[in-house]
C-alpha positions in Angstrom: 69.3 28.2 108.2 67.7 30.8 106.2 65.2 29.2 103.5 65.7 30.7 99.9 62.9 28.8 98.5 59.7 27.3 100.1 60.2 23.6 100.2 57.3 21.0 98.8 56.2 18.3 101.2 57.3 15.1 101.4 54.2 13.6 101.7 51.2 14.6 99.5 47.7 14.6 100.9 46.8 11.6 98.3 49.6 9.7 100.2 48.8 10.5 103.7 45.1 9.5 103.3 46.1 6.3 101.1 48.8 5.9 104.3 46.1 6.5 107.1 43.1 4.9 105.6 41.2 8.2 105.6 37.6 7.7 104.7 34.7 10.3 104.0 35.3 14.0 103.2 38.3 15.8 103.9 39.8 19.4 104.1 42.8 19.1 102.0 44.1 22.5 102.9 44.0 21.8 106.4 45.7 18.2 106.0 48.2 19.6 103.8 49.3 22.4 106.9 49.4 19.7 109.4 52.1 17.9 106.8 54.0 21.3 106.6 53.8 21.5 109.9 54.7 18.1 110.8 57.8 18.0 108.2 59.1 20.8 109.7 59.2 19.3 113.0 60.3 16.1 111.5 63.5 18.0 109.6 64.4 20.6 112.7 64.5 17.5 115.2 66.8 15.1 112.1 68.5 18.0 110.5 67.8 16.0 107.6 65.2 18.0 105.2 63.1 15.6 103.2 62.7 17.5 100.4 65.5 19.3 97.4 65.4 23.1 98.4 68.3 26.2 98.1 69.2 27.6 101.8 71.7 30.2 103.0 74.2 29.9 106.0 75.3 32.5 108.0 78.7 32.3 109.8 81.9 34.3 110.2 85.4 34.2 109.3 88.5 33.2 110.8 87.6 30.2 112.7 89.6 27.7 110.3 89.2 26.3 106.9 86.8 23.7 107.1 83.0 24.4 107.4 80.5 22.0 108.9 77.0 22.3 106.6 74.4 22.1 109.6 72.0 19.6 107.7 72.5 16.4 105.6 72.1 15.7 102.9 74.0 18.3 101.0 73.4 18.6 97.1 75.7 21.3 96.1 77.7 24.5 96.8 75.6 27.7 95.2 77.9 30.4 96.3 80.1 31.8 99.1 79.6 36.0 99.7 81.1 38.2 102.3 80.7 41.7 102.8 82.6 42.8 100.1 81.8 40.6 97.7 81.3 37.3 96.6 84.2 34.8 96.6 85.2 33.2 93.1 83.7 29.2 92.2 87.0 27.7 93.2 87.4 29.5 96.5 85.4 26.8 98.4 84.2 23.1 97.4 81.6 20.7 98.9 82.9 17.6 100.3 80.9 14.3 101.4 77.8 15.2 100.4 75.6 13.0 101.6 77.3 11.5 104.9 78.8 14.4 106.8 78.8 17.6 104.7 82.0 20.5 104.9 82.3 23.1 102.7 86.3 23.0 102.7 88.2 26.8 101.6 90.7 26.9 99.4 94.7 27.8 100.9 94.6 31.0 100.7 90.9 32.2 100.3 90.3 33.5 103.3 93.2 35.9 103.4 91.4 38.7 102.4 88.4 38.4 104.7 88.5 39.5 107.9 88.2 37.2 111.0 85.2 37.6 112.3 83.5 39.1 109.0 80.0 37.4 108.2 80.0 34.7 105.7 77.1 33.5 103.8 77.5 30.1 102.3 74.0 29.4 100.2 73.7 25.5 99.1 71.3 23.2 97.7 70.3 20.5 100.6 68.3 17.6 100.8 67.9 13.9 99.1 66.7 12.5 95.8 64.1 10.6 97.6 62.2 11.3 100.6 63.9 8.5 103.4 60.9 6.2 103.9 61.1 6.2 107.8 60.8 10.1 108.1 57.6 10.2 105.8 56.2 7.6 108.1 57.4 10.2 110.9 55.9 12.8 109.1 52.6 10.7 108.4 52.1 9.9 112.1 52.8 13.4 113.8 50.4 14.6 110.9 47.5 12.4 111.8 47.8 12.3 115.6 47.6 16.5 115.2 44.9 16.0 113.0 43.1 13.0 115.7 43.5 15.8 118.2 42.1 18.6 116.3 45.2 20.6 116.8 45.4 24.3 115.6 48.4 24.3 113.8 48.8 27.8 114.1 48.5 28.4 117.2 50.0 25.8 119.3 53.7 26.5 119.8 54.9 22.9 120.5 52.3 20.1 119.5 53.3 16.8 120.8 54.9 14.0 119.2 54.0 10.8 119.6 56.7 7.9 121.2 56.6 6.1 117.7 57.2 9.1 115.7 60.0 10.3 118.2 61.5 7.1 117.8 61.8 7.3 113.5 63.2 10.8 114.4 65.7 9.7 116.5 67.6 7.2 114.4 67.2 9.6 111.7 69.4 12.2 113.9 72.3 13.7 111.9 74.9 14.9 114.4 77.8 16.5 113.0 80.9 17.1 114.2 81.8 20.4 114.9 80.7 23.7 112.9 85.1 25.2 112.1 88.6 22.7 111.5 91.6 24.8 111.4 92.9 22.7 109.0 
């Protein structure tokens, strides 16, 4: 998943510290990068982003006509390009959106590309509302890194707390396979 816009966080700073009873001074910018952080770990362990942004998916061609989107929710199809071009608005449509998201081609779009060629399929994923469980995820990764006095930036793999791990886990979206030939 290649991000084509930097997406906001899901939780502001205001709500973190009304959420973790944060008293005295703080350093916003720093709390703010542990909530980046901790969303991103929150999103790439669900496959669920908590916030609206536009992405791009790279695949190739010829594995069938039904497409697999990687992440749920899905908001809408943007565009479909290949090497040669970009492929018309009625080559490919977005199907069940929010529970398990394809892109299905049209019969017949696909004949001209190449298997094999590299498709980019750009969308725009995520939900209305942040889910309330993965803020809380987010919200308890963030202060546990913070606790710690965690680096951010230069620890490669911060640990996640069992209680945070837990909201992640019955967050999961698992989908079922990436091509359908039909």
């Amino acid at each position: 998943m290649i991000l084509e816009t930097d997406p906001p966080l899901g939780v502001s700073v205001e709500a973190y510290k009304r959420a973790s009873h944060w008293e005295g001074d703080a350093d916003n910018s720093r709390i703010e990068a542990c909530l980046a952080a901790a969303q991103s770990a929150v999103e790439t362990a669900t496959r669920r982003p908590l916030t609206l942004r536009r992405v791009r998916f790279e695949t190739a061609a010829g594995q069938g006509r039904r497409w697999w989107v990687p992440v749920a929710p899905a908001r809408e199809l943007l565009g479909v390009t290949w090497s040669d071009g970009e492929m018309g608005a009625d080559a490919a449509r977005l199907l069940f959106a929010d529970s398990e998201p394809q892109i299905l081609f049209a019969e017949g779009a696909l004949a001209a590309v190449p298997d094999g060629a590299p498709l980019s399929i750009t969308l725009s994923v995520g939900p209305d509302i942040v889910p309330p469980t993965l803020a809380q995820a987010v919200i308890l990764i963030a202060r546990d890194w913070l606790e710690a006095g965690i680096a951010i930036e230069t620890v490669e793999s911060p640990r996640i707390a069992f209680g945070a791990r837990a909201l992640i886990r019955q967050a999961r979206y698992r989908r079922p396979g990436i091509w359908c030939r039909q």
